[in-house]
Structure formats: C-alpha cells, structure tokens
N, C-alpha and C positions, 0 to 999 in steps of 0.2 A: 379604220382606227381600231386596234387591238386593245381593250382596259383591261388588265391584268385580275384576273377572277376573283383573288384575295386580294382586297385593301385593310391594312390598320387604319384603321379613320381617326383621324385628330379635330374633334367638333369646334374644340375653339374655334380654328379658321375660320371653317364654315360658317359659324355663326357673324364672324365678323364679317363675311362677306354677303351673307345672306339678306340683312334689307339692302342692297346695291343690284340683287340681281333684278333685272330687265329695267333699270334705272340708266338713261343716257348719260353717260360719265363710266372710263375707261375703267373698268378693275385691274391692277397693275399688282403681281406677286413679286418681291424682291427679294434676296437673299444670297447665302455663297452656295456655292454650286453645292448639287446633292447631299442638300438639306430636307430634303422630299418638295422641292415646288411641284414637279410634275406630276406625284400620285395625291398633291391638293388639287391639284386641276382634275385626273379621275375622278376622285371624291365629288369636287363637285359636278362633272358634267353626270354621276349616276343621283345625286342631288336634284339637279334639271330635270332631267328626263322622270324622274319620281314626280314631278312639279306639274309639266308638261311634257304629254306624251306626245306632242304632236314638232317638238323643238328641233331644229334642223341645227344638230352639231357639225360646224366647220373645226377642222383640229390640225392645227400646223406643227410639227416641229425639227425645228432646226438644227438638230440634231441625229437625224433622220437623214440618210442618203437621201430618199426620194423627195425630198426639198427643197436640195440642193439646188435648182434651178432657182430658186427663189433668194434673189440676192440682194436686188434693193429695191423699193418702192413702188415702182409702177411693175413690179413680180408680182408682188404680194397684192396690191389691188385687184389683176387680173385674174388671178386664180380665185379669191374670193369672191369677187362678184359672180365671176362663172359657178360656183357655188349658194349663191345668195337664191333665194326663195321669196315670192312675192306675197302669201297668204298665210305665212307662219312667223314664228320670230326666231332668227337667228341668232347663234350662241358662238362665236368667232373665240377659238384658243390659241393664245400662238408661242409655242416655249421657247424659251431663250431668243427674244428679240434681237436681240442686240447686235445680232451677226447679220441680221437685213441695212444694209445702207440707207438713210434717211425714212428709215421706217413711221415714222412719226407723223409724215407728209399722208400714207397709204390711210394711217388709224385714224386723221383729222376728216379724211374725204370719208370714209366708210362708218363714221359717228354722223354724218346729215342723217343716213338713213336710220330712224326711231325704231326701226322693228330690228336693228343687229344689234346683241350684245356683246360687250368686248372685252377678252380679258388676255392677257399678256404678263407674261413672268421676264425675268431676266437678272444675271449676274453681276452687273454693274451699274456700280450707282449714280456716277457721276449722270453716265449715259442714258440713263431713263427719266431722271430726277432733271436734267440739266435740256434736256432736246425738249419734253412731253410739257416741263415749265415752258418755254416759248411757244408752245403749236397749239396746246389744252390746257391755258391756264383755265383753270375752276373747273376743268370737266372732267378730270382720274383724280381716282382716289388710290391709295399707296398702301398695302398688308405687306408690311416684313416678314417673312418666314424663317424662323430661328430652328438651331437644333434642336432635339430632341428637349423636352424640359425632364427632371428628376420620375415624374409620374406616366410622363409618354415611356420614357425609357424603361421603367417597370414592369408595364404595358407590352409596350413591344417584347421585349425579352422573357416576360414572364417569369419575373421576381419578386421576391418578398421584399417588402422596406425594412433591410437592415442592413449592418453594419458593412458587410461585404459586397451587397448593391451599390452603396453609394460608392464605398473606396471603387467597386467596377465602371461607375459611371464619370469621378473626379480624371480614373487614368484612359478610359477609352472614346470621352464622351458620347455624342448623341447623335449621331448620323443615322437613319433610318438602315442602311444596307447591312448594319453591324450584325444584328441578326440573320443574315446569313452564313455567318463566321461565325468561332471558337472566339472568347473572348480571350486571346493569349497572341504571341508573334505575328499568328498571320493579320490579326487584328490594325496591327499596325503597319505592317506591309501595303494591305487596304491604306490607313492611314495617309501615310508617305506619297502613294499613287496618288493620292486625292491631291493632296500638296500641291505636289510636281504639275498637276492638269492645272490649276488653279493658278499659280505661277504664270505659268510660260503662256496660256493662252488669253487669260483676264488682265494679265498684269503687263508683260514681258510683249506679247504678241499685238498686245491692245495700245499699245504708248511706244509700241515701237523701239526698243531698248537695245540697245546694240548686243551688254554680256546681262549674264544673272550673278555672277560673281559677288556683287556689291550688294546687291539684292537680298540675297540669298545671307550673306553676312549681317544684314539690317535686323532681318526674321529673327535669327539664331539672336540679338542682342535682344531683341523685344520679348522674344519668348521668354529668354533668361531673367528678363525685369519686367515681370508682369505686376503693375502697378506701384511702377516706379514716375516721377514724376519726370517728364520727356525733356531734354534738352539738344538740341541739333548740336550743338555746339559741345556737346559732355560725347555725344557718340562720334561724331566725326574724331574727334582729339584721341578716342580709344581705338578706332578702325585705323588713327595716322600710328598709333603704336604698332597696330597689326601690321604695317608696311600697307596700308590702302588709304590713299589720300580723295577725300572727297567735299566739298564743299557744304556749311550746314541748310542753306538754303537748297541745296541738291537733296539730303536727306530729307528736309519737309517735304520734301515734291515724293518721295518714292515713298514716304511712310501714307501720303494719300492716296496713292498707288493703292497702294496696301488695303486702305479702308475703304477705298473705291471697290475691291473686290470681294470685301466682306471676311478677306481673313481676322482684321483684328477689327475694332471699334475702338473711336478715339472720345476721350470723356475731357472737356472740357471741366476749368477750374474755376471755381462759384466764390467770390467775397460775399458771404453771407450778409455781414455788416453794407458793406460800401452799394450792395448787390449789382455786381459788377462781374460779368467772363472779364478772369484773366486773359490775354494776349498770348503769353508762352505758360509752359510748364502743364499740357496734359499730361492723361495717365493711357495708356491702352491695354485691351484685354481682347486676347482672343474667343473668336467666335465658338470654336469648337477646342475643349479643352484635348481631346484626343488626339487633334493636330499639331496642336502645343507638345504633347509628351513624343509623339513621333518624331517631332523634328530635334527635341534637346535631351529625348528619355525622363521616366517619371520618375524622380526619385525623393525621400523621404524629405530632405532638409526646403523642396517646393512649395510642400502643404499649403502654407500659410497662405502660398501668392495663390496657389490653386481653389483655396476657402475661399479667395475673394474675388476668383473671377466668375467661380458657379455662382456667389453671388449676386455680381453686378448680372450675369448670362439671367437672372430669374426675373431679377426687376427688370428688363428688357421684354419679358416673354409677359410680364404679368402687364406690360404697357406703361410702362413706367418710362420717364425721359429722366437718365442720369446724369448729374455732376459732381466732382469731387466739392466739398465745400471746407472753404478756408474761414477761419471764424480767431481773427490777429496771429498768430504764430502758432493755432491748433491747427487742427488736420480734420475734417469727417470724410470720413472716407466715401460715404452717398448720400447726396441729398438728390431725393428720388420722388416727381411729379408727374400726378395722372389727376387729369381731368382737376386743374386749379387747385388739387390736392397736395400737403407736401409728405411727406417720411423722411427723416432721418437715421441712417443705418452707416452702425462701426461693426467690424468685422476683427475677431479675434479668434485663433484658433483654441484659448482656453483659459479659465480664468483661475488661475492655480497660486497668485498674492495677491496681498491691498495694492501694492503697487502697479500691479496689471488693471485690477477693478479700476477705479482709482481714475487711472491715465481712459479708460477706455470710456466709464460713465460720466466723468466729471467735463469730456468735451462737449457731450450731449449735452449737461445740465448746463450749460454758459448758451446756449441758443436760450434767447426769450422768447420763446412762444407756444401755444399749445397743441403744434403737431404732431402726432407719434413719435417715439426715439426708441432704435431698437439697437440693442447687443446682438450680434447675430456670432454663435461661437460653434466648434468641433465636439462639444464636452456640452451632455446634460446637465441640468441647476436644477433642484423642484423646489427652492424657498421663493421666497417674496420677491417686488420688482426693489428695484436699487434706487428711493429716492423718488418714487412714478418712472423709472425707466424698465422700458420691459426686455429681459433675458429671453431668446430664441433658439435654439437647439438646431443644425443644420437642416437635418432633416424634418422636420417640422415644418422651417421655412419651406424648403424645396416641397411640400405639400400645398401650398398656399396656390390655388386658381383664381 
C-alpha cells in the first residue's frame, strides 16, 4: 500500500472517529464519490500506526486493478484472513465496498474476531445503510464524509477569508482534487468528469437503467430549483412539455437514485405546529455546489438558491439533521437538530427594505420557543439583533466548527 507523502488532514473526521477505533462495531465512511473518503482512511491508518506501532494494516481497494479478483464474499474473507495476524490487532480498510457482492456476509464473519478492526467506505447509501442494517444491526456505526466545508477549503487552497474566496468556493465548490487545478474552465471540466463517473456508475450502472436521457434531464431540473419545494407531479407535466413522458412515481424512484448516490440530499418538510414530516413536497440540494454550476453554469440571478445550499451543505457538516419547517402558511427554511438540540435558520441573500426584514424575521418570531433563530444573509449588518433574533453574515457562518 502506497499513502501518498502529503495529506491535507481534515481532524474533524478523525476525531469523530477516533473513540470507535479498536472498538468491535464496523466504522462505515459514506459519502459521493471523491469527496476525499480514501485520503480519510490515509489519515487515519498514519493516525493508527502513530497509536500502534506494532498494528497490521490490511488495505483493500476496489478501485485498484489488483483487486479486481475480489468480487464477492467469500473473495474478500479469503484474502483477509490470509492476512489476519494472530498476536497483533488488525486494522481492515476496504474502499468503495459496494462493488464486492454480498460484502456484508465477509464483514459479519471477520467482526467475531475482537482483534480486527474494520472500516469501510462506500458511495451508496441505499447499499451500505440497507445490507449492514440487516447483517450488523447495533454493531457500525456511520461518518458521512461531505465536501470540502468553507474553512477546509481555505485551507486547502490557501486563501484569505474574503469576498473572492467565498464567491470561488459558491461557483467551484469543495472537492479535495480542486487544488490541483486553476480555479477557472478546466475546473469544471474536472467537474463534469466527476458528474458523468457518478451517473453512470452509482446510479445508471447500479439500478440497472436502460437510457440516461430522462436522468440526465431530472438533474438539469433539480439543479435549476435548488430549493424548490419537490413535486413528481409539477416535473413529470414539465418534461411531458419537453416531448419526455414519464410517470411521477417513476420520477420519485430516480430522484432517490439520485440521493442514493449522494449527488443531491433530500430535506424533508417539518409542521412545526402539528410536528408532523409532510408526506410530499421536499426540498433538495446538491452535495457539491461546483457540480451544480458544471452541469447548468454559474450565473448571477442563482445566488440566492446558491446562499441556501452552502448553507443547508454547513449545517450538514456541523452535524446538524435538516428540515424545511412549515409554521401555517410560512415557510423556515431550516430547522436544524443536533444532539436534542434545535436552530432555527432563514436564509436571505440581503436585507436592503422593512419588507424584506419584516417577511424574513417575523417568521422566526411566530415559533414559541427559546431556541436560536438566525438570519443567515450575503450582506454584512453590525447593529443590534431584530427583536432577540440574531443577524449572520455568510461568511462568519461558514466559520462556525
């Protein structure tokens, strides 16, 4: 196993993974493809080995010609055991599971033995969440691996926090490999390729799909309404104007395609009052806003949907579980809970009349109760809060760890 000399290290992972290590229960890394899961896994196995020196790193990956042999189950047992060490503890990596056949079966027999640790990444969600719940309930535990956040991105690229960082990070997002690129065309070239691999192989390749046509038309609508409120029924009726007839229960089935593979994330709708998940009418937002502008272009009159998907993308990364919250015929745009905790957050790109103030504070103040409520806007404020609601500044949030 070759680990690449230079790693950017991202601690947060680590640290969420770090009481789990040589603890029996699976560590499971998920995420959309080249998000960096596999230089988490470098990080951590030179984390291990810092730990214990004496740790017998097993390292699969499936992506890797020389693996290739390894295709479902009783592959992957074999070679591992033939690996396995009787007087040390073993530290088992295996990237991109999901291409082993009933892999699930191999990782349930190789958790008897207390001395392997096990950890495993992979690109769909249905697939690891939906097998690993039947074989290992109670014994994996689950780290999402998101793009780059506002301060990784900094980091990696080595820039200043200001105004033409962020506008660099709303149009290219936060993919680790971007730094080896010019942030300009070929930027998104990069982009597109990524798309295209994430498609056809996750999606397309995975469910078995005869065209991408329909597919590929779905994206383009979703990208164009990012955080628009979902209806099968409002897209099929716009795709039958295109000349493309498809049924709306056909479209749920390929929009969870879709979030199976971690391009967008779908956000359920909150009756605050009734507290009740709505049935229909999510929102989605893509994972990587830089995939978003590759496939529909970045252009000025998006902002607004862009403001709100970096920051649904933050409260995800900060561990936050999102919902749109309906409070009688308002709108909050996230009601956001971590750890029994809740936050309230409206998203405006700027507050420039009473009528804008107004509409954006006044939904916040009709919640009765005493959890945070925040404005989160494009446009610096340095006066007072509005009422006890606190004013946020974009980038200020996108600091918040």
């Amino acid at each position: 196993m070759n680990i690449p000399s230079h790693i950017l290290k991202r601690e947060k992972y680590i640290a969420q993974i770090q009481p789990f290590i040589r603890k029996n229960l699976v560590k499971v890394l998920t995420g959309q493809r080249r998000v960096g899961k596999s230089y988490i896994v470098f990080q951590l196995i030179n984390h291990i080995l810092e730990q214990d020196e004496h740790a017998n790193i097993i390292y699969i990956n499936k992506e890797d010609l020389q693996f290739d042999f390894i295709k479902e189950a009783n592959d992957l047992n074999s070679y591992i055991t033939s690996k396995i060490k009787s007087d040390v503890h073993n530290y088992i990596f295996i990237d991109e599971i999901q291409d082993i056949i009933d892999f699930e079966k191999a990782i349930r027999s190789l958790l008897l033995n207390e001395s392997n640790d096990i950890y495993i990444t992979g690109s769909n969600a249905k697939m690891l969440s939906g097998e690993l719940s039947t074989y290992l309930s109670g014994r994996y535990i689950e780290i999402t691996i998101y793009s780059l956040s506002y301060s990784e991105f900094l980091l990696f690229h080595k820039l200043e926090n200001n105004e033409g960082s962020m506008e660099h990070y709303f149009k290219y997002g936060g993919l680790p490999y971007l730094i080896n690129l010019p942030l300009n065309e070929q930027a998104f070239e990069y982009l597109k390729s990524i798309y295209t691999t994430i498609l056809f192989r996750d999606v397309i390749s995975r469910y078995h799909l005869r065209t991408s046509i329909f597919l590929e038309k779905l994206v383009l609508f979703l990208a164009d309404n990012i955080g628009s409120l979902f209806s099968a029924k409002k897209i099929s009726d716009f795709l039958k104007s295109q000349q493309t007839k498809i049924a709306p229960n056909q479209i749920q089935l390929y929009a969870k395609y879709l979030v199976n593979a971690y391009i967008i994330h779908d956000v359920d709708r909150y009756d605050i009052i009734g507290k009740r998940i709505f049935e229909i009418g999510s929102k989605f937002y893509f994972e990587n806003t830089g995939i978003r502008n590759a496939i529909v272009g970045y252009r000025p009159q998006d902002l607004s949907k862009l403001l709100e998907n970096v920051v649904h993308n933050h409260l995800l990364y900060l561990g936050y579980k999102t919902k749109v919250g309906t409070l009688n015929t308002k709108e909050i745009d996230f009601l956001a809970e971590r750890n029994n905790e809740l936050i309230y957050v409206q998203v405006a790109l700027k507050l420039d009349d009473e009528a804008t103030i107004k509409r954006e504070f006044e939904n916040l103040l009709q919640i009765d109760n005493n959890y945070p409520k925040y404005v989160i806007t494009n446009t610096r404020f340095n006066g007072n809060t509005y009422k006890g609601i606190q004013h946020i500044y974009i980038r200020d949030f996108l600091m918040w760890e």
